[in-house]
N, CA, C and O atoms as a CHARMM CRD file, in Angstrom:
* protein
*
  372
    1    1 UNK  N    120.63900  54.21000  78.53100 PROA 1      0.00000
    2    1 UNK  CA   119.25000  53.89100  78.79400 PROA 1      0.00000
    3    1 UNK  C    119.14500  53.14900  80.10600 PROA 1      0.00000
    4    1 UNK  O    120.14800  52.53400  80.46700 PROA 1      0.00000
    5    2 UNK  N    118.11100  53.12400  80.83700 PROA 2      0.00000
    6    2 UNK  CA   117.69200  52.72100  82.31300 PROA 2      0.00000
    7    2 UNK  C    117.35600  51.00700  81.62700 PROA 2      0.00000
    8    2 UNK  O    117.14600  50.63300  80.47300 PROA 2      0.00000
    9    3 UNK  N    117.41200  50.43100  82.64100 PROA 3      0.00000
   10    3 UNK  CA   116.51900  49.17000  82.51200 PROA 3      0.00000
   11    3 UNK  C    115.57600  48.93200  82.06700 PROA 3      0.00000
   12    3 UNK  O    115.49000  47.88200  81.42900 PROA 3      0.00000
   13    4 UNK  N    114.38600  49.83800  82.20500 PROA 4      0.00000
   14    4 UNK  CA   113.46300  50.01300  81.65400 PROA 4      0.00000
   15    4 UNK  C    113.30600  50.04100  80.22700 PROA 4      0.00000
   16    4 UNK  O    112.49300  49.39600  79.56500 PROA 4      0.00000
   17    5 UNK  N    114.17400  50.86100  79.82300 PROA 5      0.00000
   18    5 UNK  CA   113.77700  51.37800  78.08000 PROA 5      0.00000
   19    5 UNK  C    115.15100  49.78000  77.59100 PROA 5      0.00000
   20    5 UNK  O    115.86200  50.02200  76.61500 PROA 5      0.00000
   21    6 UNK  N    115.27800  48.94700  78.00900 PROA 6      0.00000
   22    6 UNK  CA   115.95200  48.33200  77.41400 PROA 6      0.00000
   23    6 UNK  C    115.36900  46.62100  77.39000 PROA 6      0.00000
   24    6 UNK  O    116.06400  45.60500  77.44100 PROA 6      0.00000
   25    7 UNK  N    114.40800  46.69100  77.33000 PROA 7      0.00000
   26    7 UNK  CA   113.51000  45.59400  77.43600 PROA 7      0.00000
   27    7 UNK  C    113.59500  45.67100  75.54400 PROA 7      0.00000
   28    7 UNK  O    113.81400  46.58500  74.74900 PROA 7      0.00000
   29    8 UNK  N    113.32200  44.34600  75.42100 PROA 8      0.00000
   30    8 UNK  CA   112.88000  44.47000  74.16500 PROA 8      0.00000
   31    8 UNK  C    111.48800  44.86200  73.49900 PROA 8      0.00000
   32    8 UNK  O    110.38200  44.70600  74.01800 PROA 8      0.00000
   33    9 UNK  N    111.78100  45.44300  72.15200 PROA 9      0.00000
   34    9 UNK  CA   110.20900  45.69700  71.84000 PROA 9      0.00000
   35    9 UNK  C    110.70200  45.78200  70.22800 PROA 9      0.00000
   36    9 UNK  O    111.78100  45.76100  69.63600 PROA 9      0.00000
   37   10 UNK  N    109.17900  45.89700  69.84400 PROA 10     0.00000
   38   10 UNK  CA   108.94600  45.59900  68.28400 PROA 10     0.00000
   39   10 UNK  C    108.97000  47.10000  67.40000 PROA 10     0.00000
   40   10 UNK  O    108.74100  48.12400  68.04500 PROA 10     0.00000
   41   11 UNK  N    109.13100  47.16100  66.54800 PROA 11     0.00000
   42   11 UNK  CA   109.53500  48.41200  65.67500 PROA 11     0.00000
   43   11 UNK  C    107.85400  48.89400  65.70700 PROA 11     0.00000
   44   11 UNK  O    107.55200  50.07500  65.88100 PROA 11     0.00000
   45   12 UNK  N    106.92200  47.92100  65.53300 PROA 12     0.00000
   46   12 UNK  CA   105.66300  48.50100  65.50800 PROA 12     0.00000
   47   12 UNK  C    105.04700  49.11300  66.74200 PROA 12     0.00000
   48   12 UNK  O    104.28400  50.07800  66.71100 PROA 12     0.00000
   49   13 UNK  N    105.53900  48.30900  68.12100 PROA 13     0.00000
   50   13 UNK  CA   105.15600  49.33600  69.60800 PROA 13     0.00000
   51   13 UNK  C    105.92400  50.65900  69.35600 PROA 13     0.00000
   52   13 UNK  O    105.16200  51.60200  69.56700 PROA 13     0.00000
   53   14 UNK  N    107.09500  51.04400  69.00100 PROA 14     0.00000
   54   14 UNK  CA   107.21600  52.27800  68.57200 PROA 14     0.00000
   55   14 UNK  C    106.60600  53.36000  67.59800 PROA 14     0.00000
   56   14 UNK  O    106.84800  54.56300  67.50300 PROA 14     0.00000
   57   15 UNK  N    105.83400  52.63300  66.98000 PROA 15     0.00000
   58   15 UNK  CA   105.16000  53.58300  65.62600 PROA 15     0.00000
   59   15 UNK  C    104.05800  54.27900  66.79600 PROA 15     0.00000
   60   15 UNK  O    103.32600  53.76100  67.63900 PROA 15     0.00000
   61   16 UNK  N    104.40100  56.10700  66.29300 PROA 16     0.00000
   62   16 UNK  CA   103.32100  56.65500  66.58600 PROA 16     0.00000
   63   16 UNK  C    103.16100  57.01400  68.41100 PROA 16     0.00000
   64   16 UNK  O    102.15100  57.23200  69.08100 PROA 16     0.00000
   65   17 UNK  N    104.67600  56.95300  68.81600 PROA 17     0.00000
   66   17 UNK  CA   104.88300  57.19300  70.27100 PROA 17     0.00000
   67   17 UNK  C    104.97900  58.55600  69.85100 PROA 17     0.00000
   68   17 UNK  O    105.11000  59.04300  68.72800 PROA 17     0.00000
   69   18 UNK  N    104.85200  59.25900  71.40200 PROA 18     0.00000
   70   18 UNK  CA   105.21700  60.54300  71.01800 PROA 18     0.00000
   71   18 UNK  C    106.67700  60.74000  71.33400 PROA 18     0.00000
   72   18 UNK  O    107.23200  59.89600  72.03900 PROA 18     0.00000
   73   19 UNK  N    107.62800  62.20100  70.69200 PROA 19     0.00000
   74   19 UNK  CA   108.83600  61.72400  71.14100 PROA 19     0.00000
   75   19 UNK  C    108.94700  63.36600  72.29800 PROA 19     0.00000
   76   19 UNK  O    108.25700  64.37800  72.17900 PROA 19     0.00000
   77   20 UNK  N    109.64200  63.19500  72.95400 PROA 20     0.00000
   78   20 UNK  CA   109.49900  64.39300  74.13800 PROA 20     0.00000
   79   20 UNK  C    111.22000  64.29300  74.36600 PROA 20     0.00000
   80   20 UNK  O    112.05200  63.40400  74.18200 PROA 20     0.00000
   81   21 UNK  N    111.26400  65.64800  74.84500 PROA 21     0.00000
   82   21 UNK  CA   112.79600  65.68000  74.88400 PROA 21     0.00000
   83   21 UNK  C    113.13200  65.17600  76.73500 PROA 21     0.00000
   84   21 UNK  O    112.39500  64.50800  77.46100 PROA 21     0.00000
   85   22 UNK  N    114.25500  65.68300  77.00400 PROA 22     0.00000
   86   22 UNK  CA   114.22000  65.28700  78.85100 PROA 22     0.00000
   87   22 UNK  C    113.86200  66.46800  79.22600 PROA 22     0.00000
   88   22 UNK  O    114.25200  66.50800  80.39300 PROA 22     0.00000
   89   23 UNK  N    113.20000  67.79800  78.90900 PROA 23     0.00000
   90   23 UNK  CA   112.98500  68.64600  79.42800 PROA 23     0.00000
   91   23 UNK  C    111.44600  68.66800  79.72300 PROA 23     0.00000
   92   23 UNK  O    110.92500  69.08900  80.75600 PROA 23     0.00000
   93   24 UNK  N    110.95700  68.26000  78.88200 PROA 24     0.00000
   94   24 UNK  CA   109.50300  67.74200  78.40900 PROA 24     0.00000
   95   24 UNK  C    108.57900  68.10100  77.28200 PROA 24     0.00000
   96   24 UNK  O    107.36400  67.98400  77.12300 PROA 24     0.00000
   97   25 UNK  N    109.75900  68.67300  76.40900 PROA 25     0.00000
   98   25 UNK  CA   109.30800  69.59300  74.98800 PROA 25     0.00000
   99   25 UNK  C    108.85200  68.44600  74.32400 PROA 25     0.00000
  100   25 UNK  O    109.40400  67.35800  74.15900 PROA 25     0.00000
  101   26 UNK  N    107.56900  68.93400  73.90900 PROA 26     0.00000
  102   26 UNK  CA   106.45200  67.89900  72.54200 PROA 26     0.00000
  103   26 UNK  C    107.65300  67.82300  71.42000 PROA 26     0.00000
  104   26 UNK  O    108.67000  68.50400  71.55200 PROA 26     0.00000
  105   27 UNK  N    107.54400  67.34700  70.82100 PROA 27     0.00000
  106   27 UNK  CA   108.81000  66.93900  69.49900 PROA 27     0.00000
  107   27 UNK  C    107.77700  66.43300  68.24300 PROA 27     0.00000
  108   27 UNK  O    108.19900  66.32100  67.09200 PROA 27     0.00000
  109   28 UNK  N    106.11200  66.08900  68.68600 PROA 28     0.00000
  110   28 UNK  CA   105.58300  65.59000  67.98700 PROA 28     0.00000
  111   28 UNK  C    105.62900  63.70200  68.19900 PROA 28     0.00000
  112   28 UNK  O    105.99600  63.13800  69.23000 PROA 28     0.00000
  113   29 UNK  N    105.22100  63.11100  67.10800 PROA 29     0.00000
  114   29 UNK  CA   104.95900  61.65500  67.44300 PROA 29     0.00000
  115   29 UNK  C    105.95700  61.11400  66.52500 PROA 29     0.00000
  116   29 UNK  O    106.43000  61.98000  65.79100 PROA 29     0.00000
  117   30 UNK  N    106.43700  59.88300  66.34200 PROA 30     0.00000
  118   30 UNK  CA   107.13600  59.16000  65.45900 PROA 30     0.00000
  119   30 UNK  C    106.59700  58.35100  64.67100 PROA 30     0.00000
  120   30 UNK  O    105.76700  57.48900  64.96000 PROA 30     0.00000
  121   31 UNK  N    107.29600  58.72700  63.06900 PROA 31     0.00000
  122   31 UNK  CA   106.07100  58.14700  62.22000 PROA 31     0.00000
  123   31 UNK  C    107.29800  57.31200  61.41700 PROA 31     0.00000
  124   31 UNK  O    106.81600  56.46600  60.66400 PROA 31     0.00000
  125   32 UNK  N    108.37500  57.34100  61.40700 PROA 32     0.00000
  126   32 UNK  CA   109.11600  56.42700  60.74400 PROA 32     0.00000
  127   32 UNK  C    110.26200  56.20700  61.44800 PROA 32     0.00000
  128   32 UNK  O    110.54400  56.85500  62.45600 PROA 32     0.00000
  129   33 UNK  N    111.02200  55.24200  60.93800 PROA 33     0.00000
  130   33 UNK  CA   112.70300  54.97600  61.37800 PROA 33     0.00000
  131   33 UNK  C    113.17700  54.66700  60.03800 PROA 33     0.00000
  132   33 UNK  O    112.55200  54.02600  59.19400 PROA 33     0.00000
  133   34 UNK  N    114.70200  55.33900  59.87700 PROA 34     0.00000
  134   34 UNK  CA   115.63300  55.45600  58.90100 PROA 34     0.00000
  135   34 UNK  C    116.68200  54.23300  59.21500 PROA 34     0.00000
  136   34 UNK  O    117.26600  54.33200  60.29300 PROA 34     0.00000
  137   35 UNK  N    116.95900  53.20700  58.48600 PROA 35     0.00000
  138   35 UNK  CA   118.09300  52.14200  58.67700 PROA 35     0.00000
  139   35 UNK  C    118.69700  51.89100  57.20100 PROA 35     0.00000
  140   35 UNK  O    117.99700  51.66200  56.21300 PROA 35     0.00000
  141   36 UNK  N    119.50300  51.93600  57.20300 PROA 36     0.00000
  142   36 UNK  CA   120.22500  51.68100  55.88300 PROA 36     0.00000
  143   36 UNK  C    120.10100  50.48000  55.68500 PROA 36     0.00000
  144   36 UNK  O    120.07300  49.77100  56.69100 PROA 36     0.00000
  145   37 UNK  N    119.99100  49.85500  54.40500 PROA 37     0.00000
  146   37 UNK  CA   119.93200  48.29800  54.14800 PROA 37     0.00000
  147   37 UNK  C    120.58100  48.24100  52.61600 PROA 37     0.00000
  148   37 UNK  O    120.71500  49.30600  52.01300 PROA 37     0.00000
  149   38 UNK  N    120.91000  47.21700  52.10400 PROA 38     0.00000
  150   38 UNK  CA   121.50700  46.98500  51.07500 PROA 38     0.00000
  151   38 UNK  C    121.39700  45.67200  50.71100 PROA 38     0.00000
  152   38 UNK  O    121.86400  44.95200  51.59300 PROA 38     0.00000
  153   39 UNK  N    120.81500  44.84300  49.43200 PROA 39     0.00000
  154   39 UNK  CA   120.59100  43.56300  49.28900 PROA 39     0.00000
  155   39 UNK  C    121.76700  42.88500  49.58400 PROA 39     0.00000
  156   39 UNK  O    122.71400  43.16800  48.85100 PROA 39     0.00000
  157   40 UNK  N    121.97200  42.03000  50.49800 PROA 40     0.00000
  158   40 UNK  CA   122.68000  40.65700  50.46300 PROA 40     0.00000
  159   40 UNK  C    124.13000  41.11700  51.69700 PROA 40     0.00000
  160   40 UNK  O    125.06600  40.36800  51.97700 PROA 40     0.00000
  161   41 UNK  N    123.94100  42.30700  52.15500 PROA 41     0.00000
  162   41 UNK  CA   124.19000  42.99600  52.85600 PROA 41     0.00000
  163   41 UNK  C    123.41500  42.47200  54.71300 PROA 41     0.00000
  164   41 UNK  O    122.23400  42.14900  54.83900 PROA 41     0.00000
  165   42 UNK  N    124.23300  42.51100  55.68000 PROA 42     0.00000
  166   42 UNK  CA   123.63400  42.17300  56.63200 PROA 42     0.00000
  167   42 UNK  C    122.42700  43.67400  57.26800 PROA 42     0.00000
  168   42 UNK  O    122.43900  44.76100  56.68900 PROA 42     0.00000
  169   43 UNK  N    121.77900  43.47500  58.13200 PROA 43     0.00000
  170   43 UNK  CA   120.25300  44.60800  58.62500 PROA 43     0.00000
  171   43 UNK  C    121.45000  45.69000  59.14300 PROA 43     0.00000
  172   43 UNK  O    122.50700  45.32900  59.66100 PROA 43     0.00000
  173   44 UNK  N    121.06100  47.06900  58.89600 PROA 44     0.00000
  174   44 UNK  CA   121.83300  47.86100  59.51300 PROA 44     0.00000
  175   44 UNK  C    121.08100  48.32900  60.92700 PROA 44     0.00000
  176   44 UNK  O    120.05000  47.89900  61.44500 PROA 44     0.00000
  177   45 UNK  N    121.99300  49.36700  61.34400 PROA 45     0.00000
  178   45 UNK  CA   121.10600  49.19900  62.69800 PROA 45     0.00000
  179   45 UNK  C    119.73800  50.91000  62.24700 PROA 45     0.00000
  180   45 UNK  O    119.54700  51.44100  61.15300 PROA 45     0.00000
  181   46 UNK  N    119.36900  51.10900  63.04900 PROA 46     0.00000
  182   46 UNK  CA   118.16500  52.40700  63.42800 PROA 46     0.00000
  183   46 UNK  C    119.29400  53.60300  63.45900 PROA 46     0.00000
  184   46 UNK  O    120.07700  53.58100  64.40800 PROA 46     0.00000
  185   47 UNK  N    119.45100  54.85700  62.27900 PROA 47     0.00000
  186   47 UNK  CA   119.81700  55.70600  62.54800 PROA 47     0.00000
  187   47 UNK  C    119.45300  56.77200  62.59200 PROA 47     0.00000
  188   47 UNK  O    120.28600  57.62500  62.89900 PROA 47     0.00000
  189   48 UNK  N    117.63800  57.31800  62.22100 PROA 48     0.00000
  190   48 UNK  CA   117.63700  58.53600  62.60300 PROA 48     0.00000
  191   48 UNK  C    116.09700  58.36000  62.88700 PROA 48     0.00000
  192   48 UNK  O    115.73700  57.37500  62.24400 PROA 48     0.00000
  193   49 UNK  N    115.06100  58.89100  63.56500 PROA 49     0.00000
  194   49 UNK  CA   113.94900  58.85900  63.74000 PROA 49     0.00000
  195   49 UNK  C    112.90600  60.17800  63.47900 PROA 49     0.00000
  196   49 UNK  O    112.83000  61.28000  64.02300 PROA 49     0.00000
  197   50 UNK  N    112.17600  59.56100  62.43600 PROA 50     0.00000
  198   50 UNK  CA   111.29300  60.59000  61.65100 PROA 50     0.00000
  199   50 UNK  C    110.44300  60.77300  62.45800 PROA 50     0.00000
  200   50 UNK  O    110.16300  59.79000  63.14400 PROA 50     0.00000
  201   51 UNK  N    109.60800  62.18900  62.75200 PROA 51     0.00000
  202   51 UNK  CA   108.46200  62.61700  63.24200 PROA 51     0.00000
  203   51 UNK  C    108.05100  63.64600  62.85300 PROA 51     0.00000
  204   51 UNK  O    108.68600  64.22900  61.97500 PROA 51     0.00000
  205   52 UNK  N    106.70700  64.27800  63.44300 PROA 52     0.00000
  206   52 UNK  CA   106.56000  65.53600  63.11700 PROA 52     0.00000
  207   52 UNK  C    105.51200  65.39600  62.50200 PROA 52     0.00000
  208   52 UNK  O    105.18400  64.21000  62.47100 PROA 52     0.00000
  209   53 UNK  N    104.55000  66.32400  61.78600 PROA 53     0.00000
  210   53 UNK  CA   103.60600  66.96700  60.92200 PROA 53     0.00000
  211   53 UNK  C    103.85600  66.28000  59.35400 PROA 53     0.00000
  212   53 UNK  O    103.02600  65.47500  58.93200 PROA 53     0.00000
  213   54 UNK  N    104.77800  66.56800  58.71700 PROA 54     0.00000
  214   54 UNK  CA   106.13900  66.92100  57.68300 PROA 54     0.00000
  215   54 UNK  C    106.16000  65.00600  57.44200 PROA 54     0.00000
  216   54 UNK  O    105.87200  64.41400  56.40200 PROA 54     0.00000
  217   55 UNK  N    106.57700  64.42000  58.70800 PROA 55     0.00000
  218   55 UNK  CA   106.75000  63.14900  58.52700 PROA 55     0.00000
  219   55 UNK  C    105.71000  62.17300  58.54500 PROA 55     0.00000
  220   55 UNK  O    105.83700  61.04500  58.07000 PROA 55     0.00000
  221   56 UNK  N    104.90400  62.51700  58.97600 PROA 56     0.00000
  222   56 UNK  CA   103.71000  61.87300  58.88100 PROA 56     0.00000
  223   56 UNK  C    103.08900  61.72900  57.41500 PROA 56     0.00000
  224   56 UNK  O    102.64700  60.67000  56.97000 PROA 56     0.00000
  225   57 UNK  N    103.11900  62.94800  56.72800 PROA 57     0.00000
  226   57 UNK  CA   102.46900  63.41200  55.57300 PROA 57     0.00000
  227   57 UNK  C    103.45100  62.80100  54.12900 PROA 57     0.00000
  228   57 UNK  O    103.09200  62.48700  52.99500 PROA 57     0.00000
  229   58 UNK  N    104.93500  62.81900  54.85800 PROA 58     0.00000
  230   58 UNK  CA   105.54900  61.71300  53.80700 PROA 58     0.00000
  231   58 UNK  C    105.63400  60.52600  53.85400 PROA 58     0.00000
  232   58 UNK  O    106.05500  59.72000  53.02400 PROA 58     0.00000
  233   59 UNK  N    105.08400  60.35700  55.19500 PROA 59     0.00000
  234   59 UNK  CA   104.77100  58.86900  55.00000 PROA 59     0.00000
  235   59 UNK  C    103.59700  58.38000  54.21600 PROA 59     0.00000
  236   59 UNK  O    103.72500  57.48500  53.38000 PROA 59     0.00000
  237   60 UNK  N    102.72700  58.82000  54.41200 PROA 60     0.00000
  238   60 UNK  CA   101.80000  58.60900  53.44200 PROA 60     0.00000
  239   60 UNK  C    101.42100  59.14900  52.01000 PROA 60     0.00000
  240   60 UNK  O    100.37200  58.96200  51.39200 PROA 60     0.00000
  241   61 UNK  N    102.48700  59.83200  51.65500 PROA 61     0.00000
  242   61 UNK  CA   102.53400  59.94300  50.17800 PROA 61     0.00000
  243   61 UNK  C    101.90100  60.98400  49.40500 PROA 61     0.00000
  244   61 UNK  O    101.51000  60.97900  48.23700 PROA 61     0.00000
  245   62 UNK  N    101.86800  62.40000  50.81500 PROA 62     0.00000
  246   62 UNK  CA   101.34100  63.66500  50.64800 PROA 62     0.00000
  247   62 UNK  C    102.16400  64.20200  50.19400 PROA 62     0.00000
  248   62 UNK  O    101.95800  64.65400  49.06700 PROA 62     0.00000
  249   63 UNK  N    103.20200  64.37600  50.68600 PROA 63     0.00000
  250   63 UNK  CA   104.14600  65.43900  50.06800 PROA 63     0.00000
  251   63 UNK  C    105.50900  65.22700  50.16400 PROA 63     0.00000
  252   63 UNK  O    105.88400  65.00000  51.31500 PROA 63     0.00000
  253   64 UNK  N    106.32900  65.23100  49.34900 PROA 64     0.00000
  254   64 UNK  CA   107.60900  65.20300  49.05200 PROA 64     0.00000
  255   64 UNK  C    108.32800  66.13000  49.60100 PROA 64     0.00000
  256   64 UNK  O    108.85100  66.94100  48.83700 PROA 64     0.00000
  257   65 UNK  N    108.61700  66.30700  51.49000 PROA 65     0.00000
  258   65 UNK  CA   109.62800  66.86800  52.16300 PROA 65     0.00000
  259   65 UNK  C    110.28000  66.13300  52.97600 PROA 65     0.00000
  260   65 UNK  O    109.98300  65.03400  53.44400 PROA 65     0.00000
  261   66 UNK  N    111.51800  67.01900  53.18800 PROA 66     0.00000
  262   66 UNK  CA   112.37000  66.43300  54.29900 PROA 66     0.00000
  263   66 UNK  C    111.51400  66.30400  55.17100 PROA 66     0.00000
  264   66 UNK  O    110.86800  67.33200  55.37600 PROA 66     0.00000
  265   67 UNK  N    111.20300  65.28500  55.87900 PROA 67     0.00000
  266   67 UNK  CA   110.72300  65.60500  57.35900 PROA 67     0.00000
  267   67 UNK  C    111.59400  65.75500  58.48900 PROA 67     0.00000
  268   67 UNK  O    112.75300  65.45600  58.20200 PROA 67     0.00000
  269   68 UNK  N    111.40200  66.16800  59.83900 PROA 68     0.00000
  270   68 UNK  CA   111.87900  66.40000  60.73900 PROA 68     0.00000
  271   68 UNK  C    112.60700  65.43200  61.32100 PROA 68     0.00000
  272   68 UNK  O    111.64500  64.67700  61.46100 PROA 68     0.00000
  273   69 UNK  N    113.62100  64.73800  61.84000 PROA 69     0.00000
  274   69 UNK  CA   114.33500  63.93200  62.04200 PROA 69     0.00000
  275   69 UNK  C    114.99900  64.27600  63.18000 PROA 69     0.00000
  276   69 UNK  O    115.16500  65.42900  63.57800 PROA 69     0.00000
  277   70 UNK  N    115.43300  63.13200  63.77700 PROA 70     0.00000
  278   70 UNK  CA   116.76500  62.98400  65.03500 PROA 70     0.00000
  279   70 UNK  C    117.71900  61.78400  64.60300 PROA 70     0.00000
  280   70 UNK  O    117.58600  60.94300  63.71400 PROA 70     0.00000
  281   71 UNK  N    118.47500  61.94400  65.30400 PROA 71     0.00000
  282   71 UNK  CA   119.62300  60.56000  65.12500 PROA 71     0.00000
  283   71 UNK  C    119.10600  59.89700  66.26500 PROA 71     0.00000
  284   71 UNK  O    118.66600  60.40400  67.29700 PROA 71     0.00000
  285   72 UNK  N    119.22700  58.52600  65.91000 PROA 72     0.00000
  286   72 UNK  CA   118.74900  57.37900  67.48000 PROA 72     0.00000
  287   72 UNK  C    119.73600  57.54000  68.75100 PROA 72     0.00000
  288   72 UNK  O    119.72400  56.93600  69.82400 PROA 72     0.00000
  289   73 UNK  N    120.45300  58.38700  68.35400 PROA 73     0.00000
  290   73 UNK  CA   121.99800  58.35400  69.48200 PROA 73     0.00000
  291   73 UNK  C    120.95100  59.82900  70.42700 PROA 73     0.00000
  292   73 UNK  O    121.53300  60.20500  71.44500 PROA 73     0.00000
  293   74 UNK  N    119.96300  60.36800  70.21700 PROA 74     0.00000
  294   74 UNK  CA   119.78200  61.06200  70.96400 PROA 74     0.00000
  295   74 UNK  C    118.61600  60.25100  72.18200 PROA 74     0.00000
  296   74 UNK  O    118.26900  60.78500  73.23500 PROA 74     0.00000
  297   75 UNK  N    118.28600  59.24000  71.83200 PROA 75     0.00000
  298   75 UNK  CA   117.09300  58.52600  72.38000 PROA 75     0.00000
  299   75 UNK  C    118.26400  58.34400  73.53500 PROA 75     0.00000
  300   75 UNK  O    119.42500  57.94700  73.43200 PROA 75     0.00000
  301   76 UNK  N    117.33300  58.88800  74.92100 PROA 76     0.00000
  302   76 UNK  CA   117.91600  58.36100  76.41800 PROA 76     0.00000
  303   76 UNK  C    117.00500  57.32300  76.85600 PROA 76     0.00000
  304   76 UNK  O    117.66300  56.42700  77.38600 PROA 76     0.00000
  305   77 UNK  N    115.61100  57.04000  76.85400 PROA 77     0.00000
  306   77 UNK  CA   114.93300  55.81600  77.00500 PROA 77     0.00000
  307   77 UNK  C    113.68000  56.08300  76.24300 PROA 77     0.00000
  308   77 UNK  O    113.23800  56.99600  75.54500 PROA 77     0.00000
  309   78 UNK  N    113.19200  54.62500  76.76500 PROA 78     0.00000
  310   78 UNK  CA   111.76600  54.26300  75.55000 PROA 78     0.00000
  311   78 UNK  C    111.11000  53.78100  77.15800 PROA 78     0.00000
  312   78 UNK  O    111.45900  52.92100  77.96700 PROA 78     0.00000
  313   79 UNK  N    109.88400  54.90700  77.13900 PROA 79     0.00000
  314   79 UNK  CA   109.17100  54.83800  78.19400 PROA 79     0.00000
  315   79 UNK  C    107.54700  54.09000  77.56100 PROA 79     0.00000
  316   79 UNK  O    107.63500  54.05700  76.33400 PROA 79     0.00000
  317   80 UNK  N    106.31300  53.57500  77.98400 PROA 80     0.00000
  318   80 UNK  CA   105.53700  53.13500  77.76000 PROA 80     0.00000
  319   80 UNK  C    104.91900  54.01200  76.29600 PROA 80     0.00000
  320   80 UNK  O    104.75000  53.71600  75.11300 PROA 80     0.00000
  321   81 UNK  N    104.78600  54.78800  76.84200 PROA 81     0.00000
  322   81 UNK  CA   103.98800  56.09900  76.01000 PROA 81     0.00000
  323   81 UNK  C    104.89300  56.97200  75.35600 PROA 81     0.00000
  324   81 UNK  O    104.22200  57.65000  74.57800 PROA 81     0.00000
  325   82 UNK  N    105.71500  57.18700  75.31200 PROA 82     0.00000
  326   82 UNK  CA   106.82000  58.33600  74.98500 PROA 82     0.00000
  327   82 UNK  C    108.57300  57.74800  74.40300 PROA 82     0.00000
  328   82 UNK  O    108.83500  56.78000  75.11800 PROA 82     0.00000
  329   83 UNK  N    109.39500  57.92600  73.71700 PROA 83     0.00000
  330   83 UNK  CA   110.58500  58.13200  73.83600 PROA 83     0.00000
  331   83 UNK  C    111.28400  59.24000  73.85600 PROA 83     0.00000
  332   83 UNK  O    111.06000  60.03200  72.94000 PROA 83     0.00000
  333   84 UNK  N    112.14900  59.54700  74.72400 PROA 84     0.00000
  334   84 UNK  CA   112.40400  60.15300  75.51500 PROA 84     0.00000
  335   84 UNK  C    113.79700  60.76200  74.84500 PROA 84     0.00000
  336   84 UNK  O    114.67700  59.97000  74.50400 PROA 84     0.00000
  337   85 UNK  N    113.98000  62.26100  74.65700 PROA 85     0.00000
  338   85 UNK  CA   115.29500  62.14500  73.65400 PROA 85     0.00000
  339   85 UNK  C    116.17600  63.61500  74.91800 PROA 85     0.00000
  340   85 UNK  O    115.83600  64.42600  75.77800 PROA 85     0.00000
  341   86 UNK  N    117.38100  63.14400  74.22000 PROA 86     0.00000
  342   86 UNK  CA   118.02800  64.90800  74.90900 PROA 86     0.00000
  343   86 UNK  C    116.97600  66.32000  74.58700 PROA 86     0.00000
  344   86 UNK  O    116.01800  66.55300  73.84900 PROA 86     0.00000
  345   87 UNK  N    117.66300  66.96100  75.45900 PROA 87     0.00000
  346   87 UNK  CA   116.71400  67.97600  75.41300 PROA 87     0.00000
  347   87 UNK  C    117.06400  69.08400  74.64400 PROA 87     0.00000
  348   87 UNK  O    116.39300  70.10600  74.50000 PROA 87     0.00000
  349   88 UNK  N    118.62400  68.71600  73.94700 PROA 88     0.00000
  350   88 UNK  CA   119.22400  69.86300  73.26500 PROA 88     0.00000
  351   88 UNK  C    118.57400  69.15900  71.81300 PROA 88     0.00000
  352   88 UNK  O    119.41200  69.06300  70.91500 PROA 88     0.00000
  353   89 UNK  N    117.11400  68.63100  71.46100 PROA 89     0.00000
  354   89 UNK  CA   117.18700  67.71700  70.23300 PROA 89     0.00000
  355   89 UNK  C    116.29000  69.31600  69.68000 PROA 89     0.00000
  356   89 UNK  O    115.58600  70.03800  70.38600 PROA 89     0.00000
  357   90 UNK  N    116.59600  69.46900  68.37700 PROA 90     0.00000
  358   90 UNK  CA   115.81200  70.57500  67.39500 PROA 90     0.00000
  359   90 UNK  C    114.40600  70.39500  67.69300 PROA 90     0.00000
  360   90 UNK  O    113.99300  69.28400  68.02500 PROA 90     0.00000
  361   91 UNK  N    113.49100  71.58600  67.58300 PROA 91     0.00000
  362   91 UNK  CA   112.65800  71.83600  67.37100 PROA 91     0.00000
  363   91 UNK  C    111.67700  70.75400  66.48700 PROA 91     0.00000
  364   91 UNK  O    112.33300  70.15700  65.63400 PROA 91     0.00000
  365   92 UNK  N    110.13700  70.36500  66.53100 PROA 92     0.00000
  366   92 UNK  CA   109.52700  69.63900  65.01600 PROA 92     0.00000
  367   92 UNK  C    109.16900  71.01100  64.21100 PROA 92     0.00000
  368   92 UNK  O    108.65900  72.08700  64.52200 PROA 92     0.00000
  369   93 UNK  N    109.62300  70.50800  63.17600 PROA 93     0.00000
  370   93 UNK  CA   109.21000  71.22500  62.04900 PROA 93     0.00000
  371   93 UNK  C    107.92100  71.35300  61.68400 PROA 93     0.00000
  372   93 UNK  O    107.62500  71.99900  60.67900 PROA 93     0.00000
């Protein structure tokens, strides 16, 4: 990541960015983050980032699908408006 995307920020300035690959493919917006946690267990870190149509709709308790996902290892920066992923990242569902 550039300098830029390495500023700190809050899990909530990310809700609802859009995510775009480096080519400039729409990917859709981000509606969740996946972190493993476990009581009494220390915070795990951010491992995959939900978006899409699909993810939106399970977030709110429409429908019971996989939604569309990436791993955070594809995020190259976190731009104002956008995070920014490889460009080899799948299609949104």
């Amino acid at each position: 990541m550039d300098a830029e995307g390495l500023k700190p920020r809050t899990l909530s300035e990310l809700d609802a960015l859009r995510l775009v690959g480096e080519d400039g493919r729409r990917l859709g917006r981000l509606f969740d983050l996946v972190c493993p946690w476990k009581p009494g267990e220390p915070q795990g870190a951010i491992e995959q980032l939900v978006h899409g149509r699909i993810g939106l709709l399970e977030r709110v308790g429409l429908v019971r699908q996989e939604p569309a996902s990436l791993p955070w290892s594809c995020v190259r920066r976190i731009e104002r408006q956008a995070i920014v992923v490889i460009a080899e990242s799948p299609p949104d569902r």
